[in-house]
C-alpha positions in Angstrom: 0.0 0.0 0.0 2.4 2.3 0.5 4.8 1.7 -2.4 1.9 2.2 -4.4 0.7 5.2 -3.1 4.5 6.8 -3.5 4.6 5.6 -7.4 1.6 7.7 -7.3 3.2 10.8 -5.7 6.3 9.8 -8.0 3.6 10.1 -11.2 1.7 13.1 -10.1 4.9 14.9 -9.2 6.5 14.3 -12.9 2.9 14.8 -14.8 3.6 18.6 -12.5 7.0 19.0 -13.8 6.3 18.1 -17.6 3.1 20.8 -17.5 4.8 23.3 -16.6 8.4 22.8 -18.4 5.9 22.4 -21.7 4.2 25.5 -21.2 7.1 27.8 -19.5 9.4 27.0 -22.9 6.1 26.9 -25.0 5.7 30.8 -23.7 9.4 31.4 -24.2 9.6 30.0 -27.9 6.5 32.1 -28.8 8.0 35.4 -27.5 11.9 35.2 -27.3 13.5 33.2 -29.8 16.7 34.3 -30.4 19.3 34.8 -32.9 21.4 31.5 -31.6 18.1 29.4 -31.7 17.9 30.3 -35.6 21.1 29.0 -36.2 20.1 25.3 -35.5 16.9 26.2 -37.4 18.7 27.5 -40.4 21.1 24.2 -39.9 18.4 22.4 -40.1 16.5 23.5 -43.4 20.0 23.3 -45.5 20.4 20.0 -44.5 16.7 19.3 -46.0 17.2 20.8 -48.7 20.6 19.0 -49.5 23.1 21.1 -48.4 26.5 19.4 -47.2 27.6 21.1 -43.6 31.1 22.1 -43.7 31.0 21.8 -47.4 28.1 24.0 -48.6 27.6 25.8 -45.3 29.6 26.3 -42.0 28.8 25.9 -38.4 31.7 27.3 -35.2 30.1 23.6 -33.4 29.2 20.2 -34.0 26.9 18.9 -36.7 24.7 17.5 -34.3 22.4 20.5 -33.7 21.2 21.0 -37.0 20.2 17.3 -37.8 18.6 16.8 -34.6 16.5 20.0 -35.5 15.7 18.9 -38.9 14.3 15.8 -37.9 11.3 18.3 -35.9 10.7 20.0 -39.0 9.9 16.8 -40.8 7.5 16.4 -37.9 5.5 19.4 -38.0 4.1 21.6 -41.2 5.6 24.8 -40.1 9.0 25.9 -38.8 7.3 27.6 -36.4 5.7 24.8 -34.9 9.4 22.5 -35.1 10.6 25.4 -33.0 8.4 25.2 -30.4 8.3 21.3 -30.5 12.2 20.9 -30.4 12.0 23.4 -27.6 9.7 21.8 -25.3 11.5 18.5 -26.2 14.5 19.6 -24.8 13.0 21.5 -21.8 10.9 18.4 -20.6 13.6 15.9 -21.4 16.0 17.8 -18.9 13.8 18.1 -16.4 13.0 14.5 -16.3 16.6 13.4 -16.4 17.2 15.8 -13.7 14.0 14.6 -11.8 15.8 11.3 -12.0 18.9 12.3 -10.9 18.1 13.6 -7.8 15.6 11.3 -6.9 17.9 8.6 -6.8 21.1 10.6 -5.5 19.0 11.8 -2.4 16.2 9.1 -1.9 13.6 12.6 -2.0 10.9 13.5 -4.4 10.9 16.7 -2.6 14.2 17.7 -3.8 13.5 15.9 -7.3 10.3 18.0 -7.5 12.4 21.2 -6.9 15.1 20.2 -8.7 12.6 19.5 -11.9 10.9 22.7 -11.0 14.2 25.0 -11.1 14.7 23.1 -14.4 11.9 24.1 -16.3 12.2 27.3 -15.7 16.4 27.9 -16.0 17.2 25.3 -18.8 16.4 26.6 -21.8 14.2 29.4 -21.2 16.9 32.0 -21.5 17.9 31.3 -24.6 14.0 31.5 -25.8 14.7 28.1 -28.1 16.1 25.0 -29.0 19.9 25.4 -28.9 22.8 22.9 -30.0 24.4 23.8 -26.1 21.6 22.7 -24.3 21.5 19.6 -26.7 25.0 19.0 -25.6 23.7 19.1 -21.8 21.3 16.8 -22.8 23.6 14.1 -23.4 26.2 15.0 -20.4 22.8 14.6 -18.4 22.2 11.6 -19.8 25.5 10.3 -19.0 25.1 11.5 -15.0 22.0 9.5 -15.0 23.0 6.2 -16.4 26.1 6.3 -14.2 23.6 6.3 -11.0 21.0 4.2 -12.7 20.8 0.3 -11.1 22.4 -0.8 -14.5 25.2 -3.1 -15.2 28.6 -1.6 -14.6 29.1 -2.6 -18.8 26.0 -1.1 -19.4 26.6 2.3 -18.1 30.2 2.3 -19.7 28.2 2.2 -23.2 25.8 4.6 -22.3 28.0 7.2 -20.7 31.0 7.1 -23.4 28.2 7.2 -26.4 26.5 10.2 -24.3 29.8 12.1 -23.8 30.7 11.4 -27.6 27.4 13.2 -28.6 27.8 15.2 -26.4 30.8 16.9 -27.6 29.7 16.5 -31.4 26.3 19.0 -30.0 29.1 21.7 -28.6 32.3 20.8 -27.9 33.3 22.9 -24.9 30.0 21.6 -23.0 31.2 18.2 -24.4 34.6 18.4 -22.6 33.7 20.1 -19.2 30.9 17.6 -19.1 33.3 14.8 -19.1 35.7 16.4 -16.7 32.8 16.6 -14.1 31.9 13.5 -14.8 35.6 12.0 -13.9 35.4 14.7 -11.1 31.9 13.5 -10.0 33.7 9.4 -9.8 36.6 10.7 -8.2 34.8 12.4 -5.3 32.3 9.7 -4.9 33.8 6.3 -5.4 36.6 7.8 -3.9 38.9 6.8 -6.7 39.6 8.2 -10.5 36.9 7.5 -13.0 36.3 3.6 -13.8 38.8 1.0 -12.6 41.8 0.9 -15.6 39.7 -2.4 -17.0 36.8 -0.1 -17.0 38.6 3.1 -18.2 39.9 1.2 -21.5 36.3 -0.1 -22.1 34.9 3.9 -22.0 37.9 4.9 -23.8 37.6 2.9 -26.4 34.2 3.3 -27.0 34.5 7.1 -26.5 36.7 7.0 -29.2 35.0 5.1 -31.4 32.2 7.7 -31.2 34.1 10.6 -32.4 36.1 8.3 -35.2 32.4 7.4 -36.6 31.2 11.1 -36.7 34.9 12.7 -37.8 34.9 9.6 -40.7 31.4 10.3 -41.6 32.4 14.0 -42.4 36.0 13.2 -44.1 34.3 11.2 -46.4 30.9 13.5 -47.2 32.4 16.7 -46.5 35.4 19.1 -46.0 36.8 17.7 -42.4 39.6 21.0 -42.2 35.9 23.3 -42.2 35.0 21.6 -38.9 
């Protein structure tokens, strides 16, 4: 009775948090999108309409941005609509992650529910739109998340050296400070640096991998000394 009355708080208090995320960014989109949040937007029509990034266009960040952003204007009939929705993605899918996060670091849905709540209102909203940095978070999120998560130590290599790889590909400087936190975050907590060196190889590698896949992908379609 009681576990099933706290999956019920647990429900109610995400339902709360995605609510108001969706209409606090929906609000922002509407009336603040800025310069920066047209730059994924443009991104993304050139790739639609065939364009080659760092070949036919250029972009000072990863390529990640714009395609993500083009896949929301496939989805909707206006790019005013793939704004908003790429928006609200982004602002509800950080709020969950960081739901998540706390709720397991702390045991609390009290602090998760403020945590969410601080969230929706400071993750995106500033910037008035979807923007390739707070894609970039998305992922170092991501990576915080699995590393906590009651996964397989192998599992949560793979998901946290793909996240950090994305990561980095969405904006690199969020994309490295993410990853040092991260080692930080180990360091401080396990109370030893990062992975054991088994463990460290395994991320590494696949960390690696990641970046080689993306970097090869643009050697061989595009002009790799534009990016």
């Amino acid at each position: 009775m009681i576990k099933t009355e706290m999956t019920k708080k647990k429900i109610v208090s995400l339902v709360v948090l995605i609510l108001i995320a969706t209409a606090i960014q929906t609000i922002s989109t509407m009336n603040g999108a800025s310069e920066d949040s047209f730059m994924d937007y443009e991104a993304g029509l050139r790739h639609l309409q065939g364009q080659v990034l760092y070949r036919d266009y250029y972009l000072p960040y990863g390529p990640l941005g714009g395609f993500v952003f083009a896949f929301f204007l496939l989805l909707t009939p206006t790019g005013g609509f793939a704004l908003i929705l790429a928006s609200v993605t982004l602002n509800v899918i950080s709020v969950i992650l960081i739901w998540k996060i706390l709720l397991i670091a702390t045991n609390s849905l009290r602090y998760a529910f403020y945590g969410g709540l601080i969230t929706a209102f400071w993750y995106q909203v500033q910037m008035g739109g979807f923007f390739h940095h707070h894609l970039s978070y998305l992922f170092v999120l991501g990576a915080f998340l699995a590393s906590i998560c009651n996964l397989s130590q192998r599992i949560k290599i793979i998901i946290s050296a793909i996240c950090f790889s994305l990561a980095f590909h969405s904006h690199q400087n969020v994309g490295l400070w993410g990853l040092a936190a991260f080692i930080i975050m180990n360091a401080l907590v396990r109370g030893r640096l990062f992975f054991s060196v088994k463990e460290l190889l395994s991320f590494s590698g696949i960390y690696i991998t990641g970046h080689l896949a993306i970097v090869g992908s643009i050697f061989l379609f595009s002009d790799i000394s534009n990016y």
